[in-house]
Structures are given as structure tokens and as C-alpha cells.
C-alpha positions, 0 to 999 in steps of 0.5 A: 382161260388160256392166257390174257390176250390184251394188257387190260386183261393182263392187269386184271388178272394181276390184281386178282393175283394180289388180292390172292398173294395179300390173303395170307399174312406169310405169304403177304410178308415175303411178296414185301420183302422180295419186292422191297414194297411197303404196304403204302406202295401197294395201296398207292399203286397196286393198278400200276403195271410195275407194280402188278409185274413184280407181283407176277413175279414173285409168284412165278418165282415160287411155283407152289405159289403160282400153281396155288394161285392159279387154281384158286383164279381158275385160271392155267398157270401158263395165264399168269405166266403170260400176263406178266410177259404183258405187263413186262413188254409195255 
């Protein structure tokens, strides 16, 4: 996949990218606490767009991360790259 060409895409790639981050319980704890989100936010508004950014995010802001992510999706790491660029410009 080179990248989401459409916001809906861009969101379900996201999502796809939390269920990933949420995997891992050290990994869940620092997406909260560089987020500021609490588990409720994330069981409220985990489809929100705000909120799927800032997961995109913090993956893009620790490459191992991102690049671990990416490889699980099977997805480039440019895609999620470019799926928080949409979800950031809407």
C-alpha cells in the first residue's frame, strides 16, 4: 500500500495503528502520557480524527515504532506518514 488516498482510508488505517499501539501495555502507557489521553478518551473517541492523529503521531515521533507498526499492517511507513498528513489537514 503506498499510502491512503482518501480520509476514510486515512482513518482506517489509524484505527488499525491503535489497535497495534494498545497491543502492548508499555507501549499503550507512553501513547497516554505523551497524548495526555486517558483510557475513556480513547473508548469514546477512538474514531475521531483528533484523536487518530495524535495516535499517528506518537508513532511518527518514535521511529522503531512507526517502523514496527508499519511492518505488522504491511503497510510502508511513508503510508502512515501520509495518513496522519490527512487526517491532520481536515
Amino acid at each position: 500500500m503506498a499510502g491512503p488516498d482518501t480520509i476514510d482510508d486515512a482513518e482506517a488505517l489509524a484505527l488499525h495503528a491503535l489497535v497495534w499501539t494498545l497491543e502492548d501495555q508499555g507501549r499503550a502507557e507512553r501513547l497516554l502520557a505523551m497524548t495526555g489521553l486517558t483510557p475513556a478518551d480513547l473508548r469514546a473517541r477512538a474514531g475521531d480524527r483528533a484523536v487518530l492523529a495524535a495516535v499517528l503521531g506518537f508513532l511518527a515521533a518514535h521511529e522503531p515504532d512507526l517502523i514496527a507498526c508499519a511492518d505488522t499492517l504491511d503497510v510502508r511507513p511513508e503510508a502512515l506518514a501520509r495518513a496522519l498528513t490527512l487526517l491532520e489537514i481536515r
